[in-house]
C-alpha positions in Angstrom: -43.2 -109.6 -195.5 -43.3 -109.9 -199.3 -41.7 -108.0 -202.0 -44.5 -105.5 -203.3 -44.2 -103.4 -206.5 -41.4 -102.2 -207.9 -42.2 -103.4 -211.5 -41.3 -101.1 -213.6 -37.9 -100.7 -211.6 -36.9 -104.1 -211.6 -37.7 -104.7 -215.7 -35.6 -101.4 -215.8 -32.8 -103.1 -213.2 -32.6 -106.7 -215.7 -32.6 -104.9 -218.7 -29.3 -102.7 -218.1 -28.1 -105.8 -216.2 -28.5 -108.0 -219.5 -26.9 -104.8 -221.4 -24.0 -104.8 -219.4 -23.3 -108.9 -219.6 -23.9 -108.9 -223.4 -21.9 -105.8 -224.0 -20.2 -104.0 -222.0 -20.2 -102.7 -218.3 -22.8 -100.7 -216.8 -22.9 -98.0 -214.0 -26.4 -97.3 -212.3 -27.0 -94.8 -209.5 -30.4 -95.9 -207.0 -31.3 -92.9 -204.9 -33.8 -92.5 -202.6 -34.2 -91.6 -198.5 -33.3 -94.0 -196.4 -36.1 -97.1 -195.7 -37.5 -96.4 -199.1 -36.3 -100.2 -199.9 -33.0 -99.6 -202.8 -31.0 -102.3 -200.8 -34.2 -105.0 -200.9 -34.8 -103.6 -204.8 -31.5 -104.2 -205.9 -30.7 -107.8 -204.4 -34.5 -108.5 -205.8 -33.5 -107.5 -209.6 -30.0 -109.2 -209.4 -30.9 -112.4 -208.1 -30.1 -115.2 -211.1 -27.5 -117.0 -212.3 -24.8 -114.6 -212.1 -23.4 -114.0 -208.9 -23.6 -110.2 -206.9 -21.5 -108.7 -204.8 -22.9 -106.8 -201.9 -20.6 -104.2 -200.5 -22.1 -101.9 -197.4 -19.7 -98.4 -196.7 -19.9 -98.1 -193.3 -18.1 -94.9 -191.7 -14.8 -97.0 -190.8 -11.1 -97.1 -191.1 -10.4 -97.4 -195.3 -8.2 -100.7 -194.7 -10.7 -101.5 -191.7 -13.3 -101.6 -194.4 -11.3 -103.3 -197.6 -10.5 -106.4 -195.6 -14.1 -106.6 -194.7 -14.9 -106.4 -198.0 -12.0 -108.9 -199.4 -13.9 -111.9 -197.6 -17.1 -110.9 -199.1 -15.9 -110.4 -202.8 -13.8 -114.0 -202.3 -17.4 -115.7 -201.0 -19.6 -114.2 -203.5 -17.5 -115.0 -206.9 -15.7 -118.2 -205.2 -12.4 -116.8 -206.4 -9.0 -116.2 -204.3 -8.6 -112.4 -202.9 -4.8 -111.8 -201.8 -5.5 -110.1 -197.9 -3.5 -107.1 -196.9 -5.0 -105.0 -199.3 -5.5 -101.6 -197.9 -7.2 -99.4 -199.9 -10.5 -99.3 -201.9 -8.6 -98.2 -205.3 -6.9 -101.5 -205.5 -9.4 -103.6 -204.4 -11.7 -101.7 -207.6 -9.1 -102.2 -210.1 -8.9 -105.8 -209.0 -12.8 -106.4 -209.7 -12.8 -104.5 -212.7 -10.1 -107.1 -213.8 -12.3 -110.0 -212.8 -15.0 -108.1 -215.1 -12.7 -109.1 -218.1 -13.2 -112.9 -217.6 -16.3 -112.9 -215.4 -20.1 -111.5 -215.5 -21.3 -110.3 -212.0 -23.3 -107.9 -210.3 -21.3 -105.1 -208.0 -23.9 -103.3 -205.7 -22.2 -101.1 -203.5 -24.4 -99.3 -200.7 -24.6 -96.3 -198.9 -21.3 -95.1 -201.6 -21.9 -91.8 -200.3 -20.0 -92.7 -196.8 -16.8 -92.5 -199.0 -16.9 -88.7 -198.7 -15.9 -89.8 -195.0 -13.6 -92.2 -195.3 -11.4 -91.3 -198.1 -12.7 -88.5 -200.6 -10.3 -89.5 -203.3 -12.0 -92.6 -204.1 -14.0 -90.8 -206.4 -11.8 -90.3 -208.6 -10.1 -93.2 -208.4 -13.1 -95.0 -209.2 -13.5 -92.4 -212.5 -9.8 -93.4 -213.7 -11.2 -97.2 -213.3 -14.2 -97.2 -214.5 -13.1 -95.2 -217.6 -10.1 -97.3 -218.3 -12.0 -101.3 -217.7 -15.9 -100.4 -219.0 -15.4 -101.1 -222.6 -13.6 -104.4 -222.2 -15.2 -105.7 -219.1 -19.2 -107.2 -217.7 -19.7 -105.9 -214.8 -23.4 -104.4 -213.7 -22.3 -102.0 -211.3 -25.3 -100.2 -209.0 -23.9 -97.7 -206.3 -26.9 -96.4 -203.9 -27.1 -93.9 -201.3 -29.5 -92.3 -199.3 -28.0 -88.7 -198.6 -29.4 -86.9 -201.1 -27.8 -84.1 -201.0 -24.1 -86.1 -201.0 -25.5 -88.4 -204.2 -26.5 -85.6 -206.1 -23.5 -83.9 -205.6 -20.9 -86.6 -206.5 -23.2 -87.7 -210.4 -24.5 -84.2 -210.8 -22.1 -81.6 -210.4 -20.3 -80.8 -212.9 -16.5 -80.4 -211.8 -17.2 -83.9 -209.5 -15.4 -87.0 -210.9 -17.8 -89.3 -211.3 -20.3 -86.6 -213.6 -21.7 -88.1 -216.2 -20.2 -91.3 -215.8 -23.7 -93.1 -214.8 -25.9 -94.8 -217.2 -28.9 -94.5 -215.4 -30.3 -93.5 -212.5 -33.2 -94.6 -210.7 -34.7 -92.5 -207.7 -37.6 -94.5 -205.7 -40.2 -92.8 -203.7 -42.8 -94.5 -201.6 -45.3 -96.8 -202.8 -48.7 -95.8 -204.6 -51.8 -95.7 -203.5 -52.7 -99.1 -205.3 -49.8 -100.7 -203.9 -51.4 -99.4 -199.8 -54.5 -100.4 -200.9 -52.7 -104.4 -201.7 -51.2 -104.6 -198.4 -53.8 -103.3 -196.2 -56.4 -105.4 -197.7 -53.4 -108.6 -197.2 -53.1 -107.7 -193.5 -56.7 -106.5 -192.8 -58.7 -107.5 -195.3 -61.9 -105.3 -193.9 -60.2 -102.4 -193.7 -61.9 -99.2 -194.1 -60.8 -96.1 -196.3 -60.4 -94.1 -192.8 -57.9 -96.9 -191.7 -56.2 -96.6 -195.3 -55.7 -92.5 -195.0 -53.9 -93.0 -191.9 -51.7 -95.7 -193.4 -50.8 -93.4 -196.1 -50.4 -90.4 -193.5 -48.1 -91.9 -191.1 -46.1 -94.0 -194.0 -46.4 -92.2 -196.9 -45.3 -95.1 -198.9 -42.1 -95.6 -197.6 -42.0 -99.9 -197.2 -39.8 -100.0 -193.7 -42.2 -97.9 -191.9 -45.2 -100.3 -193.7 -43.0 -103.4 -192.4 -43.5 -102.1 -189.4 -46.8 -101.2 -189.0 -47.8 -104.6 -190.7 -45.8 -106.8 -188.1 -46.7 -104.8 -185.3 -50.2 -103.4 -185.0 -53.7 -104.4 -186.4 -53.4 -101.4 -188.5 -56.6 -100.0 -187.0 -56.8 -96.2 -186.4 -56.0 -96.7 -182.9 -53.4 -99.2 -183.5 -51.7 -97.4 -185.6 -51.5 -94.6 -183.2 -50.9 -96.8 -180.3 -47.6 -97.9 -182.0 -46.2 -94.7 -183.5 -46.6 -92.6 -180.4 -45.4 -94.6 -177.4 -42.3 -94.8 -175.6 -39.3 -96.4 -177.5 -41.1 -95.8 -180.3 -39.0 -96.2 -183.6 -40.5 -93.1 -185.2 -40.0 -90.9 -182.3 -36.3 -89.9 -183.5 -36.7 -90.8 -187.1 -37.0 -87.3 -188.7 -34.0 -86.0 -186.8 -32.2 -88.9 -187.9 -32.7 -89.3 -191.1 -32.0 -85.3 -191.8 -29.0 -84.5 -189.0 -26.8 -86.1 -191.5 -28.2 -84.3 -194.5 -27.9 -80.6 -192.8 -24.7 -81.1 -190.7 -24.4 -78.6 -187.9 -26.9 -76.2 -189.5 -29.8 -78.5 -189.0 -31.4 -75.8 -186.5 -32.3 -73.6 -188.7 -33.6 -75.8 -191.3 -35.7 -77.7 -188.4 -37.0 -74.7 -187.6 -38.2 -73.6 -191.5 -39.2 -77.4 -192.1 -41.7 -76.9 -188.7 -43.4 -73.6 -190.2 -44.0 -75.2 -193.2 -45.4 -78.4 -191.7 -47.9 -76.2 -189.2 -49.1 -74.4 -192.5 -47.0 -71.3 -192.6 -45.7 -72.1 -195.9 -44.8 -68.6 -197.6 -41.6 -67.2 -197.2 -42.9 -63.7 -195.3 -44.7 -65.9 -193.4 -42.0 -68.2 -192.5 -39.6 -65.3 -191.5 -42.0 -63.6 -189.5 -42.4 -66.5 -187.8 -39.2 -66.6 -187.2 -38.8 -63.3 -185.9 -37.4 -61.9 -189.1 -34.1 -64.7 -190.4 -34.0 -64.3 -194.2 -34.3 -68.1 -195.0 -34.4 -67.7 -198.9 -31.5 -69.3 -199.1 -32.4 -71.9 -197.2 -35.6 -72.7 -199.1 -33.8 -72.7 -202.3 -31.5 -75.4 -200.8 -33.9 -77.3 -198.9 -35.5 -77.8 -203.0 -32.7 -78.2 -204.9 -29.9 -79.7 -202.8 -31.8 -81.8 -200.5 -35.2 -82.4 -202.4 -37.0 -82.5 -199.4 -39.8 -79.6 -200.2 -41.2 -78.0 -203.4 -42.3 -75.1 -204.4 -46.3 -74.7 -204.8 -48.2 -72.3 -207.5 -51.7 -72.2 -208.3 -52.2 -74.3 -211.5 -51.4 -72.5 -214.6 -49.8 -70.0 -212.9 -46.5 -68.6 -215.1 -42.9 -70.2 -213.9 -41.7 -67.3 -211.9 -44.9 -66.0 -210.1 -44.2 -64.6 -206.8 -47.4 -66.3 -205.7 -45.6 -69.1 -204.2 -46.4 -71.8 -200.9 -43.9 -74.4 -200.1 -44.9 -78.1 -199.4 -42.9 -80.8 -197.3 -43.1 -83.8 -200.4 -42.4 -86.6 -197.5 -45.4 -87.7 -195.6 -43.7 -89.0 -192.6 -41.4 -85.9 -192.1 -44.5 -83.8 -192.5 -46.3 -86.1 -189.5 -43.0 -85.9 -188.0 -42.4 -82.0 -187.1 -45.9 -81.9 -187.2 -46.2 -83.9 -184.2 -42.9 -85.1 -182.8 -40.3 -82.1 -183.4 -42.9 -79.7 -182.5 -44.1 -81.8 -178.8 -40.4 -82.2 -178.1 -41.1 -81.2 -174.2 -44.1 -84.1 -174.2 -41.6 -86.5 -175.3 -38.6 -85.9 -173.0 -41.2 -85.6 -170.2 -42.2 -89.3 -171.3 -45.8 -88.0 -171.4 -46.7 -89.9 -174.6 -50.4 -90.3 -173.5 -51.0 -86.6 -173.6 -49.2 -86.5 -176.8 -51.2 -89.2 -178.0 -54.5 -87.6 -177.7 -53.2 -84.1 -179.4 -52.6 -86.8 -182.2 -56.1 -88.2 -182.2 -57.5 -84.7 -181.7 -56.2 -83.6 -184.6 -56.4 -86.2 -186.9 -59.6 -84.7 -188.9 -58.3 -81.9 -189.5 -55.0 -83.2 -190.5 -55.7 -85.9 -192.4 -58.2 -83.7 -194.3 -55.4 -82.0 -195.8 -53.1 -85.4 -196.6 -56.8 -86.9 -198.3 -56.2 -83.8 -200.9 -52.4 -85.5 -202.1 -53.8 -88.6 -201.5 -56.2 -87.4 -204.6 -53.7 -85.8 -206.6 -51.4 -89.0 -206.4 -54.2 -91.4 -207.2 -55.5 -89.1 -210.4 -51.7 -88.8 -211.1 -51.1 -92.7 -211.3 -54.1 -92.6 -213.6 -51.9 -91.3 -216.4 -55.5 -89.6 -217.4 -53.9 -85.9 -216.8 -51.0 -83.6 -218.1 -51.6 -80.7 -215.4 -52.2 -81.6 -211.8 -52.8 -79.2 -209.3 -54.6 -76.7 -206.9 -55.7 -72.8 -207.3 -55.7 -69.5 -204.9 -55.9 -66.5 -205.6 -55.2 -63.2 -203.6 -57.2 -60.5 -202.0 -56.4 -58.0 -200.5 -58.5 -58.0 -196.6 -60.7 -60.8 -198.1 -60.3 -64.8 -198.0 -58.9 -65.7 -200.9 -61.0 -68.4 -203.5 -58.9 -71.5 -203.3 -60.0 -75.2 -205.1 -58.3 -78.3 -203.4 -57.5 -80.0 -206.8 -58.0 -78.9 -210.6 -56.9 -81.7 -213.2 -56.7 -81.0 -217.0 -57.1 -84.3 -218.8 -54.8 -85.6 -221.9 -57.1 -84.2 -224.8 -56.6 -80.4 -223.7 -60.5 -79.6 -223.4 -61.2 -81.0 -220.0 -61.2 -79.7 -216.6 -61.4 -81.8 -213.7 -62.4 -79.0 -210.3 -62.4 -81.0 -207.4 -63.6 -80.3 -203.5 -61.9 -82.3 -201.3 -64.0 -83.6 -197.9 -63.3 -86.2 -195.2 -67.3 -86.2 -194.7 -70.0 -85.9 -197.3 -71.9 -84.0 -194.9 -69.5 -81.0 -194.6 -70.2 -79.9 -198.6 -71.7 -77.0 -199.7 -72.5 -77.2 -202.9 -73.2 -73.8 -203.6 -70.1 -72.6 -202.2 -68.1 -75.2 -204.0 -70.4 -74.2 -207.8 -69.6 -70.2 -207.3 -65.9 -71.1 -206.9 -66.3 -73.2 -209.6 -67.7 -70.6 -212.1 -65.0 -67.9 -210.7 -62.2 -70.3 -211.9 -63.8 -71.0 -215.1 -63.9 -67.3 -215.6 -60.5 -66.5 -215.1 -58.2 -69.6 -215.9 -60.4 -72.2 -217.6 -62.7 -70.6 -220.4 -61.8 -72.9 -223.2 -62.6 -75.7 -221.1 -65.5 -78.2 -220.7 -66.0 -78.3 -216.8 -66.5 -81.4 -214.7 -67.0 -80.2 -211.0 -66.6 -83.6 -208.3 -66.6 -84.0 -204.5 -63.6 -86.4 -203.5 -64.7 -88.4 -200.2 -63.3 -90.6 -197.8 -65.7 -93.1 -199.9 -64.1 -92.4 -203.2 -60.2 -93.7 -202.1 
């Protein structure tokens, strides 16, 4: 499969690498969750004249892992590496000293793992990195895909390594230009039905569009087919990609992740689902230490309103508890026909729901808008008003209101107009209204 994208991140990638060649070394941290394509990113921005070293941690013995790494280093800069080193410290220092007489690439992947291997290489690396930078060329990019583990060894403040990056780069999925590339490349008379459920199941995220791509027709049904089956890859891939970040707490946070993916997305309604756990904490953290949900207000609402939802930001592990952590009986049972058809069943009414962020992500890559969003408000006994999508354009004056519908034929207008004019009256009197209906059509 091609390289797609990534533009703007490999012009970003060249440009520190030239930086670091002409003057002096560079550090860059590439985060993102794991399939999300850093390893394919990085090789792609480094590959020239100048040699790279690729270096994967895997969770092995330190000298284990340094004499796999000494016949690597030796191949990739053709130079002689003296064996018997044992620990990653030396190994460093001797690079860096390479660095003095030498340009080169260092990518080093999945760097978190050192928190298992030997913690201390942190600051080892600090002491290095500090001492050899000014005097040395070497364009250094350390990945990881445990979030929470990356963002605590270049953003906490009493870690080594704080501050010591040059830039960072954090990749999410692909845009909805980028889907729109690939399906018409592999199924060139695709229809805008066939492209929501691409961008439901994969969410951007390019190992899970490799797959789909090599695999299926990427019809509806194929898609489905594929996904939920027996020895499916996705089956186990939300519990695998997140056991690692929660550690032996994972139940709880399963548990909160599943409320919010069925719709019970406040925080009452979450602990009374429950049966009455405080999970504040765990919503704070599930935000801020593993970036994995947000917070939601109604647009324009001030910072600290209580009237707060929370939203899974990661289409697959949205799909995922939705549908896999939640049929966990079905799947041990091996029935994946009958969980196969609750899929299908519910597919209008889900996807209805992913076609509003599908929406908001397309008028966001429009660079048309400085406020994107959705509105509710409360009341007490009665449904409450709610607009899928309200979008205030770059000159200030303009409102976009939106009504979201799979089907044309499922609009009422008047409905949609009265909601319209209650928003206007509360939130949006300065501005000039422009009312649309978003369809399947419109993607």
């Amino acid at each position: 499969m091609k390289f797609y994208n990534r533009t703007k991140e490999i012009e970003e990638l060249r440009r520190i690498q030239g930086r670091a060649f002409k003057s002096r070394s560079r550090m860059t941290v590439i985060t993102g969750r794991r399939r999300i394509g850093k390893t394919s990113l990085a090789l792609c921005a480094t590959h020239g004249e100048y040699p790279t070293v690729y270096l994967f941690v895997s969770r092995k013995n330190e000298a284990a892992l340094c004499e796999e790494f000494t016949g690597l280093i030796s191949t990739a800069l053709g130079c002689y590496v003296p064996s018997g080193i044992k620990s990653f410290k030396s190994l460093f220092q001797m690079l860096m000293e390479f660095a003095k007489t030498r340009k080169f690439n260092l990518i080093i992947d999945e760097f978190q793992e050192f928190f298992n291997i030997n913690s201390s290489v942190f600051s080892d690396m600090q002491n290095i990195w500090d001492s050899y930078r000014n005097d040395t060329h070497v364009n250094l990019l350390l990945m990881g895909s445990v979030y929470s583990m990356m963002h605590k060894i270049f953003e906490s403040y009493h870690e080594p390594l704080f501050g010591r990056a040059d830039a960072t780069i954090r990749l999410s999925g692909f845009g909805t230009e980028t889907m729109k590339e690939i399906m018409h490349d592999f199924r060139p008379d695709y229809t805008n039905d066939e492209l929501l459920t691409f961008y439901c199941v994969t969410g951007g995220v390019p190992k899970y569009i490799e797959l789909l791509c090599e695999d299926t027709d990427l019809s509806i049904d194929g898609i489905f087919n594929y996904v939920v089956r027996e020895n499916s890859p996705f089956i186990d891939e939300g519990r695998n990609l997140l056991i690692e970040e929660f550690g032996k707490d994972y139940g709880l946070y399963f548990s909160v992740l599943n409320c919010i993916a069925s719709g019970v997305n406040t925080q009452g309604a979450i602990e009374s689902a429950l049966g009455g756990v405080t999970v504040a904490g765990h919503l704070k953290r599930l935000i801020e230490d593993y970036s994995l949900i947000k917070r939601v207000r109604p647009i324009m609402s001030k910072p600290r309103s209580q009237n707060v939802q929370y939203e899974i930001t990661d289409n697959f592990l949205k799909f995922w508890f939705n549908y896999f952590d939640r049929n966990q009986t079905l799947i041990e049972m091996g029935n994946f026909d009958f969980l196969r058809q609750i899929v299908i069943s519910d597919y209008p009414t889900y996807s209805g729901l992913m076609l509003e962020k599908y929406f908001r992500l397309k008028m966001m890559e429009s660079q048309e808008y400085i406020n994107i969003g959705s509105w509710w408000e409360r009341k007490r006994g009665k449904e409450a008003n709610e607009i899928d999508i309200v979008g205030i354009k770059t000159d200030d004056r303009t409102a976009v209101i939106a009504e979201v519908k799979r089907q044309r034929r499922n609009y009422d207008h008047k409905e949609f107009m009265e909601k319209v004019e209650r928003i206007k009256s509360c939130l949006l009197m300065k501005y000039e209204i422009e009312p649309r209906l978003l369809t399947l059509e419109d993607m």
